[in-house]
C-alpha positions in Angstrom: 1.3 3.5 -5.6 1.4 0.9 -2.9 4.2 -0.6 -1.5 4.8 -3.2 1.5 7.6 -1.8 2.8 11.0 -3.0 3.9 13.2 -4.9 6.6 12.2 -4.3 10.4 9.3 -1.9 9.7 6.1 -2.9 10.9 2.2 -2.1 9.9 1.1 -2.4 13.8 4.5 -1.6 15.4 7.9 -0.2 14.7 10.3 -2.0 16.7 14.0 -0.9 16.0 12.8 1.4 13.7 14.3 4.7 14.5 17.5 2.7 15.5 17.8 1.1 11.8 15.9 4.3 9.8 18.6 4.3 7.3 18.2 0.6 6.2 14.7 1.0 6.4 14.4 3.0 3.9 17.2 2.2 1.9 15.0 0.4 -0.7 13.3 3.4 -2.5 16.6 3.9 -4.1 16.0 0.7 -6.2 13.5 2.8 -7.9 10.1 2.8 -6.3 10.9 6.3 -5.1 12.5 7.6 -8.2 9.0 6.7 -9.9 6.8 8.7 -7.6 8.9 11.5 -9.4 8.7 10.4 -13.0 5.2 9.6 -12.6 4.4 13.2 -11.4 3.7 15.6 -14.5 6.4 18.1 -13.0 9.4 15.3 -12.0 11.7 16.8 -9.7 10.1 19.9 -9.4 6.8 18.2 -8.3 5.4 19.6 -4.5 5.9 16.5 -2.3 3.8 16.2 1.0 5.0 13.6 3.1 2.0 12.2 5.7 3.7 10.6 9.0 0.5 10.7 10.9 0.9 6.6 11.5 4.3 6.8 12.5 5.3 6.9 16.2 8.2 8.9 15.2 6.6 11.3 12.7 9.5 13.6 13.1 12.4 11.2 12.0 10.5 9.5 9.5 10.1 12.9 7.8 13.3 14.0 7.6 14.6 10.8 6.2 12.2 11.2 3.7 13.0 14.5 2.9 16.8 13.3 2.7 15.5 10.3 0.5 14.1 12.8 -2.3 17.0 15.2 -1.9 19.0 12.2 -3.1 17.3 11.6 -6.2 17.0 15.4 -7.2 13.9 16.1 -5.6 14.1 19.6 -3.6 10.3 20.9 -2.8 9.8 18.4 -0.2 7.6 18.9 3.1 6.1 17.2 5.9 2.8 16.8 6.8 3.1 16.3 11.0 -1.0 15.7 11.5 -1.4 14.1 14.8 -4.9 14.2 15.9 -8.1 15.2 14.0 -7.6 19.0 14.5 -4.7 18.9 12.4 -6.6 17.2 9.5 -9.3 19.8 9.7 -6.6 22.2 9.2 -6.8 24.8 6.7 -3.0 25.9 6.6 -2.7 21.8 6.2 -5.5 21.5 3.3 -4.4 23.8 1.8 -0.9 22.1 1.3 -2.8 18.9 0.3 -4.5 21.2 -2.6 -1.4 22.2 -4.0 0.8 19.2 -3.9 1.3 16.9 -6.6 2.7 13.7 -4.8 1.7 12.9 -1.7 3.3 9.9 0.8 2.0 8.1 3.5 4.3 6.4 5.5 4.5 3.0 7.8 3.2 2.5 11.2 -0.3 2.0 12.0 -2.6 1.9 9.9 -5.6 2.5 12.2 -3.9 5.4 14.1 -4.0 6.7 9.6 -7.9 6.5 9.2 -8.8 7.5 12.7 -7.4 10.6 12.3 -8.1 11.5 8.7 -11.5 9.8 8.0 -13.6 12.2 7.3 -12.1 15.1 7.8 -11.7 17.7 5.5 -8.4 16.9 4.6 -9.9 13.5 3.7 -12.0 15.0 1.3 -10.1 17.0 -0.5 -7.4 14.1 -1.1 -10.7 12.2 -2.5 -11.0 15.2 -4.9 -8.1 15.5 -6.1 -7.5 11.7 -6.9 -10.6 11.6 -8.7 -10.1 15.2 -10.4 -6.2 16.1 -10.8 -3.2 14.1 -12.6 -2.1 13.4 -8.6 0.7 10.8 -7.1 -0.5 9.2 -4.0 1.8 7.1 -2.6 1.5 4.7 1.2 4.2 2.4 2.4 3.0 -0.3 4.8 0.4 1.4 7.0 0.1 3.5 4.2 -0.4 1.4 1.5 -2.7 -1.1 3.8 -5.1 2.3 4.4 -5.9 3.2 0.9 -8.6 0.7 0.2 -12.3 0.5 1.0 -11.5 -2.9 3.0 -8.4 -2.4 5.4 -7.0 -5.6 7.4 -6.1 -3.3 10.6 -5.0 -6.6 13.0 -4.5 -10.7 13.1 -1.5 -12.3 13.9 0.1 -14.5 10.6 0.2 -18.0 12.6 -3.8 -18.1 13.7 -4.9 -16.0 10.4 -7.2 -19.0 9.5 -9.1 -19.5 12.7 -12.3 -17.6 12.0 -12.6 -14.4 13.4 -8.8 -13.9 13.7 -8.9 -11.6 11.1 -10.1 -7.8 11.8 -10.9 -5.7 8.9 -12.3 -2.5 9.2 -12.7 0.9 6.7 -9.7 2.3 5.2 -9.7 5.4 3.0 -11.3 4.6 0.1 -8.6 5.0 -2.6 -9.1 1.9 -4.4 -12.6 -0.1 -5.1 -12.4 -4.2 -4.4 -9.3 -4.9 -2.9 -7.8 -5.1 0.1 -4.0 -5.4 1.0 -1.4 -6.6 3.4 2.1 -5.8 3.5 5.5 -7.0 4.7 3.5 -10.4 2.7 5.6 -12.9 2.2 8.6 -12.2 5.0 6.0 -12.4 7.8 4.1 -14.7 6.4 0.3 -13.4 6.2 -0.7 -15.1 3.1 -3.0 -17.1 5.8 -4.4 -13.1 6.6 -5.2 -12.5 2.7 -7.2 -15.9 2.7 -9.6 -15.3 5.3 -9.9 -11.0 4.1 -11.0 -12.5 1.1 -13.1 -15.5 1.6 -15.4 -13.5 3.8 -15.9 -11.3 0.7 -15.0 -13.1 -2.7 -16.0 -9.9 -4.7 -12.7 -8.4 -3.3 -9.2 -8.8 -4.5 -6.4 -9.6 -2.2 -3.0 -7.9 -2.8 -0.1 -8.9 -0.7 2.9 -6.9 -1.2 6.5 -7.7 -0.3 8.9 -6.0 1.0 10.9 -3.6 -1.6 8.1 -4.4 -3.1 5.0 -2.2 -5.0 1.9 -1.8 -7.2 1.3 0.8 -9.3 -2.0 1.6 -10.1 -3.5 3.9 -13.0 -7.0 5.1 -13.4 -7.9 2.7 -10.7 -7.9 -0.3 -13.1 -4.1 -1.3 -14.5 -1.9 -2.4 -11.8 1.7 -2.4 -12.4 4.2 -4.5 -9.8 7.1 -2.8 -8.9 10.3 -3.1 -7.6 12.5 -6.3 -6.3 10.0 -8.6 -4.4 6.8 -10.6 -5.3 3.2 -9.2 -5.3 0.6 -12.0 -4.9 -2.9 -11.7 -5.6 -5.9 -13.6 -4.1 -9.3 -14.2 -6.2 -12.0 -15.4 -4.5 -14.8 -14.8 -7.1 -14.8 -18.7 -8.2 -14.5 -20.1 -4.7 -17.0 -23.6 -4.6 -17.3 -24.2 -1.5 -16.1 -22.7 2.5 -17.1 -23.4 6.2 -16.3 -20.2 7.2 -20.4 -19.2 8.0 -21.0 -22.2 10.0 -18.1 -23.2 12.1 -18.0 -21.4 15.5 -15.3 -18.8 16.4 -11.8 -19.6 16.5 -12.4 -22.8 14.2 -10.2 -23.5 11.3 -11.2 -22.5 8.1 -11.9 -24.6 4.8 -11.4 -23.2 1.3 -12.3 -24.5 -2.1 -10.7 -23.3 -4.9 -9.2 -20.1 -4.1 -7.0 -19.0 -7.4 -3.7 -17.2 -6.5 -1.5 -15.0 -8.6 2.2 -14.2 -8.4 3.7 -11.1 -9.9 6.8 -9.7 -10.5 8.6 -6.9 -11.5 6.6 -5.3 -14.4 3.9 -7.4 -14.5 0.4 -6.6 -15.2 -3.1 -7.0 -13.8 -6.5 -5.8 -15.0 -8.6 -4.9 -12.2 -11.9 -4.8 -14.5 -11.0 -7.6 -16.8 -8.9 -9.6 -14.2 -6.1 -10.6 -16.5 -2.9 -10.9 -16.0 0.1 -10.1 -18.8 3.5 -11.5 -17.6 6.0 -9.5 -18.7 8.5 -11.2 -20.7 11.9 -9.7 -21.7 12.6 -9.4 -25.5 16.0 -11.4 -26.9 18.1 -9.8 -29.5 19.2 -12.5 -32.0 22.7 -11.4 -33.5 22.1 -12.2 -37.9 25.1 -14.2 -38.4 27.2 -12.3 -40.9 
């Protein structure tokens, strides 16, 4: 489950953050966070592992998420508090990983995430056990924009189609073919998506709103969730871009890029790439 997380949080920063936690987190109780429980095998009784390692203020972040769960019936809650590689290679915190059923990843920097955790043993195992084990892994912002191969780790919204604005590195592998940016439409990166994309047109672009998420099962149906927008970017039938010969911090040119807008409870295929809107059924009252 990916989500783009809400009002005043940031993927690079977290300005006001800590002064406004309450708000910030305010939207899981429109249901995104109820369905990390009902998507968990046990429900409330699941083991929840929450991961603050991008957070700046790991400590806070965790106890509101802790208060979060509490709120929705959740009890078995714990936090992960893995600052530096050490703590990933951990076995007192793998072995926590190995017998939780959801785990959370929460905003803040995204490359702060996969620095510390790529690679590490606690990496692995979270591999395993998405691969292997009915398992909830869920990433807010930071979080959500680490779980794919392709991770967009920096490039301000305003220059995001100047070539070379855009930097992209690993992220943790989660997901095959996408890549995803968060906090989409209120800070306008849809210029971001564009350029992730068009260098690579086998990979799908997800941009995520705020209160705002995708849930995805078996690594192929993707759900949208929540109160916002979810737009995807397909570059696979693109005729035509300049983006290989103009020089560094030129504009780009784009020939038929094909964009996607979902909303809540909407459907996209991953393998097929279709898209089912999601229509709501009318009752006709049978006149008597």
């Amino acid at each position: 489950m990916v989500i783009g997380g809400a009002i005043d949080t940031g993927s690079f920063t977290e300005k006001n953050y800590k002064k406004e936690i309450e708000k910030n987190l305010n939207f899981f109780e429109k249901g995104i966070l109820k369905r990390m429980i009902t998507e968990s095998e046990f429900g409330n009784e699941s083991r929840i592992e929450i991961v603050p390692t991008a957070s700046q203020i790991p400590i806070e972040v965790g106890q509101e998420y802790i208060k979060a769960f509490s709120y929705l019936g959740a009890h078995n809650v714990g936090v992960l508090d893995i600052q530096d590689r050490n703590g990933s290679n951990d076995p007192t915190n793998c072995e926590r990983l190995s017998k939780c059923n959801i785990l959370v990843f929460t905003g803040g920097d995204q490359l702060r995430l996969t620095s510390i955790l790529g690679g590490t043993e606690f990496h692995k195992i979270l591999l395993k056990k998405y691969k292997n084990e009915n398992f909830v892994i869920a990433g807010t912002s930071a979080g959500a924009a680490a779980c794919s191969n392709n991770m967009i780790y920096q490039g301000s919204a305003s220059e995001a189609l100047l070539k070379g604005e855009v930097k992209i590195t690993s992220g943790l592998g989660l997901i095959d073919d996408v890549i995803i940016d968060t906090h989409f439409v209120q800070r306008g990166r849809i210029g971001r998506l564009f350029q992730a994309v068009v260098s690579n047109p086998m990979v799908l672009g997800i941009g995520l709103g705020e209160d705002t998420g995708l849930l995805i099962k078996h690594g192929t149906d993707m759900e949208a969730i929540g109160s916002g927008l979810v737009i995807l970017v397909d570059g696979r039938n693109i005729n035509d871009t300049n983006i290989y010969d103009v020089q560094m911090g030129a504009p780009i040119s784009i020939e038929n890029l094909k964009v996607h807008v979902l909303s809540m409870k909407d459907h996209y295929d991953l393998i097929d790439h279709k898209m089912i809107i999601h229509k709501e059924t009318k009752k006709v009252r049978e006149a008597e």
